[in-house]
C-alpha positions as CSV (number, residue, x, y, z in Angstrom):
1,X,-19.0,89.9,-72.0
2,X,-21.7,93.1,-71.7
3,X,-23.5,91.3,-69.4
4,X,-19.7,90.8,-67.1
5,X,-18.9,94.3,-67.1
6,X,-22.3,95.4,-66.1
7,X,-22.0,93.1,-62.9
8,X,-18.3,94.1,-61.7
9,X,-19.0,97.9,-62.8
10,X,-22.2,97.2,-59.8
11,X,-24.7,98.2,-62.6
12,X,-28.3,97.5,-62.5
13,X,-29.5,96.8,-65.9
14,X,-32.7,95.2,-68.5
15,X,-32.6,92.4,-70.6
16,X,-35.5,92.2,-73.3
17,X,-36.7,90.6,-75.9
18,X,-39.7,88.4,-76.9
19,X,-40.8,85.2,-75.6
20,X,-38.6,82.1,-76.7
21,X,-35.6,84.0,-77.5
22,X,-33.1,82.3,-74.7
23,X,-33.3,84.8,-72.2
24,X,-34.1,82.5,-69.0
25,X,-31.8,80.2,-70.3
26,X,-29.0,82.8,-71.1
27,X,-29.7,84.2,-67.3
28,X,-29.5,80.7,-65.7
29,X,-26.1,79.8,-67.6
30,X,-24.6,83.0,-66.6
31,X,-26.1,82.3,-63.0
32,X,-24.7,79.3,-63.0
33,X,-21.2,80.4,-64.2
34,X,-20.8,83.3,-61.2
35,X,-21.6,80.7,-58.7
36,X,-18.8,78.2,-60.3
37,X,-16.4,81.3,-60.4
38,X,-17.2,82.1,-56.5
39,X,-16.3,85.7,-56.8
40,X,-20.4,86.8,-56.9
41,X,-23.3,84.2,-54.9
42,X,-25.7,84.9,-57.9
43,X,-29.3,84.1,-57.9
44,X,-32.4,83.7,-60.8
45,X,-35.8,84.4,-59.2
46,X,-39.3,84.6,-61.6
47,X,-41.7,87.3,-59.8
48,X,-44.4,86.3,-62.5
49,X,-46.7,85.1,-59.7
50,X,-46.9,88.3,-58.3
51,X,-49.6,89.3,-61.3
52,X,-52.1,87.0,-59.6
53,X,-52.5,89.4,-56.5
54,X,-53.6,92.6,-58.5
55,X,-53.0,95.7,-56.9
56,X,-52.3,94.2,-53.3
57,X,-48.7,95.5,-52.5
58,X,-48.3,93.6,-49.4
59,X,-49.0,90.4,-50.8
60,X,-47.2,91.3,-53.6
61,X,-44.1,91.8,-51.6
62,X,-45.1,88.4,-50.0
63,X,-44.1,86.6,-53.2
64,X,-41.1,88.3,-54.2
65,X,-39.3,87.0,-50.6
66,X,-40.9,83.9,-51.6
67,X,-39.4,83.2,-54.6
68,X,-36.2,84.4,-53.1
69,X,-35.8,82.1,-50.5
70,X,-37.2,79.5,-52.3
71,X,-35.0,79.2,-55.1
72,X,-32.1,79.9,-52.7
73,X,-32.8,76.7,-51.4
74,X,-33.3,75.3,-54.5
75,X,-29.9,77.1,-56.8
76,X,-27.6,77.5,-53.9
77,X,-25.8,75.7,-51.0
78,X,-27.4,75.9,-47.7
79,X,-24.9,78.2,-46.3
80,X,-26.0,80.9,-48.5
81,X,-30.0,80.4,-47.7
82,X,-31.4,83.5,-46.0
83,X,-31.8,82.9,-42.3
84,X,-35.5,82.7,-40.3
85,X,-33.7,86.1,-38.8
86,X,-34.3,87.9,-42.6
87,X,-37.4,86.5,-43.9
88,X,-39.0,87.5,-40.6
89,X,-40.7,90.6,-40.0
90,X,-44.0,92.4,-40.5
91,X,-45.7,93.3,-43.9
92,X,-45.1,96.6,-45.3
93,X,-44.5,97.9,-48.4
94,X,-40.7,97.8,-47.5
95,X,-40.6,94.6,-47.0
96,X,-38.7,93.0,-49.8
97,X,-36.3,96.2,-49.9
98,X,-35.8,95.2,-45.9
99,X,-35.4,91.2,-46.9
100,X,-32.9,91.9,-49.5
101,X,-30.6,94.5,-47.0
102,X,-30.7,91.8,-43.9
103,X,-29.6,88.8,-46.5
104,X,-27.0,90.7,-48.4
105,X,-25.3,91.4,-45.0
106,X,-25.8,87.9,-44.1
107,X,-24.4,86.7,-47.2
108,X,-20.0,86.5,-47.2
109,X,-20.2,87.5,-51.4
110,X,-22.1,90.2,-52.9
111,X,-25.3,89.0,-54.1
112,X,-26.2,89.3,-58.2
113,X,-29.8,88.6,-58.7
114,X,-32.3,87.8,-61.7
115,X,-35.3,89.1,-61.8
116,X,-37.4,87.5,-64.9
117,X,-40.8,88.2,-65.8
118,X,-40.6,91.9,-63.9
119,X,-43.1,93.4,-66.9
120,X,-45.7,90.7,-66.2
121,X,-46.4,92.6,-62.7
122,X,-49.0,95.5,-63.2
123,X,-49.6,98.5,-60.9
124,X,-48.4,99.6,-57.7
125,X,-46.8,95.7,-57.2
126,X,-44.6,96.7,-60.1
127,X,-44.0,100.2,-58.5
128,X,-43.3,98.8,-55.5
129,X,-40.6,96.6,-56.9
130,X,-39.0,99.1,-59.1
131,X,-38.9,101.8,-56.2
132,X,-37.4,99.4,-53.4
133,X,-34.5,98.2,-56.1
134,X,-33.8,102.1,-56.5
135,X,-34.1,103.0,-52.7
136,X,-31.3,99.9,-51.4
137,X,-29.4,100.6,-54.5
138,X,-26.7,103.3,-52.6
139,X,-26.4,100.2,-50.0
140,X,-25.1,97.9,-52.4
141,X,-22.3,95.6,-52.5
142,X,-22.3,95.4,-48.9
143,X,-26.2,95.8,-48.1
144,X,-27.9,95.8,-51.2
145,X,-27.5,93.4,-54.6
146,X,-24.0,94.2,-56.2
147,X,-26.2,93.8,-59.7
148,X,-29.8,93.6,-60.8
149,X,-31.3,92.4,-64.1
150,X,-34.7,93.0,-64.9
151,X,-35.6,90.4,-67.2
152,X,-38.8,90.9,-70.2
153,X,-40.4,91.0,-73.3
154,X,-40.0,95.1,-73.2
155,X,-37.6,97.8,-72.1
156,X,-38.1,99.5,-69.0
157,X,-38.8,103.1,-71.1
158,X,-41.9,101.4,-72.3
159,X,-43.1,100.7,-69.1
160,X,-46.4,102.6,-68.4
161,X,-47.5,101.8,-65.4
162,X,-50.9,103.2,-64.1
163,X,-50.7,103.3,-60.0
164,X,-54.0,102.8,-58.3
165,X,-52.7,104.5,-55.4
166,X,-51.4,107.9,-57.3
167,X,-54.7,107.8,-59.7
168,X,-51.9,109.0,-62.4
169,X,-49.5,106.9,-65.6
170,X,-45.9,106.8,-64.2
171,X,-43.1,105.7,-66.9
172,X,-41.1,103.1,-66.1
173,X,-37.9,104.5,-66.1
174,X,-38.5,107.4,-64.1
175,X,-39.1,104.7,-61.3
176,X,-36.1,102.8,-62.3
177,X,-33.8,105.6,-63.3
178,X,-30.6,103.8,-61.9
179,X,-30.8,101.5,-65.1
180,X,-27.4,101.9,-66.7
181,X,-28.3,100.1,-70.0
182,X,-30.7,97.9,-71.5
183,X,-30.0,94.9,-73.5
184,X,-31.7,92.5,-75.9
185,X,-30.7,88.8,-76.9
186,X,-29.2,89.4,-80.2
187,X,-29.4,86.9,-83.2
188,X,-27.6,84.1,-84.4
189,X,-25.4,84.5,-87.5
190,X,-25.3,82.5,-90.3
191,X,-22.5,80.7,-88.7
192,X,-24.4,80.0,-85.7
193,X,-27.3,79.1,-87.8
194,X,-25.9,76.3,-90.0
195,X,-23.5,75.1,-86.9
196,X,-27.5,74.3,-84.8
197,X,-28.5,72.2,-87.7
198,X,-25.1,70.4,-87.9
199,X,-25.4,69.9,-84.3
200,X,-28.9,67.9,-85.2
201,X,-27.3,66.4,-88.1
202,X,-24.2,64.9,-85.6
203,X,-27.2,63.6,-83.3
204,X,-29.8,61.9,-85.6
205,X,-27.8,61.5,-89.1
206,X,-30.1,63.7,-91.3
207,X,-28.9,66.1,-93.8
208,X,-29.6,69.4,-94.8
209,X,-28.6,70.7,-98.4
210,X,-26.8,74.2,-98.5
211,X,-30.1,75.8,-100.3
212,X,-32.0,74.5,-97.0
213,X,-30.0,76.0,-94.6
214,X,-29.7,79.2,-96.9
215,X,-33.1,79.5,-96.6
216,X,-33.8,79.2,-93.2
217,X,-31.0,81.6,-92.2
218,X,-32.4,84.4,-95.4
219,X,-36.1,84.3,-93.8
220,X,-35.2,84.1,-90.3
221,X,-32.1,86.4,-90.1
222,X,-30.9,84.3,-87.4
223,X,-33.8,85.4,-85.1
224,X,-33.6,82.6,-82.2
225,X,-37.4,81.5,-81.9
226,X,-37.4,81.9,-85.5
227,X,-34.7,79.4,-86.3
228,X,-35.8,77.0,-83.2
229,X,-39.3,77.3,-84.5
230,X,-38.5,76.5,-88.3
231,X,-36.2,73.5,-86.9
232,X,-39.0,72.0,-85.1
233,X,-41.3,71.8,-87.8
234,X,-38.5,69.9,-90.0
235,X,-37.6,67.9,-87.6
236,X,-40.0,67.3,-84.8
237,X,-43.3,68.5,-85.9
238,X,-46.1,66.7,-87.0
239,X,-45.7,67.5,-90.5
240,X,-41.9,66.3,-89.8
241,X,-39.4,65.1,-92.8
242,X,-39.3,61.5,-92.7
243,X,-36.3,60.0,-91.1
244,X,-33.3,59.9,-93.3
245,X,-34.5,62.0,-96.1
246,X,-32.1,65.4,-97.1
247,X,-34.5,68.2,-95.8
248,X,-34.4,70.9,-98.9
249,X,-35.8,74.2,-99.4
250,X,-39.1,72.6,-100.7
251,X,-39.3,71.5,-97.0
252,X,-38.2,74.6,-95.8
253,X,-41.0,76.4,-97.2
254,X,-43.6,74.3,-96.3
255,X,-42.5,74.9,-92.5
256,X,-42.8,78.4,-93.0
257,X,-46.3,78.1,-94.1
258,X,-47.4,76.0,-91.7
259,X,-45.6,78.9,-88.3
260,X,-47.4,81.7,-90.6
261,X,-51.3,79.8,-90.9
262,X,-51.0,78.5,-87.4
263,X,-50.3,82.1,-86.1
264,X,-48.3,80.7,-83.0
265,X,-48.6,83.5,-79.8
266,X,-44.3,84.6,-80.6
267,X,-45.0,86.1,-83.8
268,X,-47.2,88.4,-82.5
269,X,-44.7,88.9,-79.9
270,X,-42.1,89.3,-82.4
271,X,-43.9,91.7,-84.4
């Protein structure tokens, strides 16, 4: 429901949290419902390969129209695909801000767009995208993205972005200061919890006790790669409970044990 508002109020907005949490996935369902709706042509886009061009600003502009027009051709109908008209041009800094202006007047909807993995660009690229989003953003509906999320493990405050070209630290949100609100994924409740594992139970036949499920919702908290993470080392893992056996808390904590000695990458993340 936040996530509505935000769009039809035409805000531009972050959504972080740590890896694993069901932000992509949260992003590509609500994608997916705009575009069923028809009011909003929404799109996801991943600027993650960006990070392999360093500090180059013109080839890091190169990618973000890239992965526009790609998955354009790949999420929407071909009547919406950004013409050889908009993704023309010369290489400039601008570029992307220029791309995005030409499309959205192209386009017969406004435009919602996705932006994952924006904190995984370093530098002047990241700059560069967060000061062309703020320079088209008086432009939009009609020539600019109705609504932008900036999609990450952090908030856009604790951006701290050292640019190359300024020889100085710049904050993140004094380059993005039309953000009107930053979200996170929140957790599951206990509700939530026990209806994932009945969900498995439904599928496969095997049983959790109450204690079990207690247990993994008490350690958790309903934490989403917490929960997913526990569930596939009951159920999945190699150390899985054997087929047709009621999983207890005995079983609980030995999957616990094994997430804390293997150290996976997310709990540092988490932490």
């Amino acid at each position: 429901t936040n996530v509505r508002q935000l769009i039809d109020n035409k805000r531009y907005f972050i959504l972080h949290a740590p890896r694993q949490t069901g932000k992509t996935t949260t992003m590509l369902g609500i994608m997916e419902a705009l575009n069923r709706e028809g009011k909003y042509i929404a799109l996801y886009i991943n600027v993650e390969p960006a990070q392999a061009v360093g500090q180059d600003v013109l080839a890091a502009n190169d990618v973000f129209l890239d992965s526009v027009t790609d998955n354009a051709q790949v999420l929407l109908p071909k009547e919406y695909w950004p013409s050889k008209t908009t993704t023309a041009g010369r290489r400039s800094a601008n570029r992307f801000k220029t791309f995005l202006t030409r499309w959205c007047g192209e386009l017969p909807k406004p435009l919602v767009l996705f932006i994952d993995e924006a904190d995984a660009l370093i530098g002047d690229p990241l700059l560069s995208l967060l000061r062309q989003l703020r320079s088209g953003y008086t432009l939009r509906p009609a020539a600019f993205p109705q609504s932008v999320a900036l999609i990450g493990l952090r908030d856009i405050r604790d951006y701290r972005i050292f640019s190359g070209k300024e020889q100085r630290f710049i904050i993140g949100g004094s380059a993005f200061n039309i953000k009107d609100e930053s979200l996170t994924m929140g957790s599951f409740s206990k509700e939530e919890t026990f209806s994932l594992f009945a969900q498995h139970t439904a599928e496969t036949g095997q049983q959790f006790t109450t204690e079990a499920l207690e247990m993994i919702f008490d350690q958790t908290q309903g934490q989403p790669w917490l929960v997913n993470a526990i569930g596939r080392e009951l159920c999945f893992g190699q150390h899985k409970v054997p087929d047709g056996r009621t999983i207890t808390p005995e079983d609980v904590h030995k999957a616990i044990e094994i997430l804390i000695l293997r150290r996976d990458t997310h709990l540092d993340h988490l932490g």
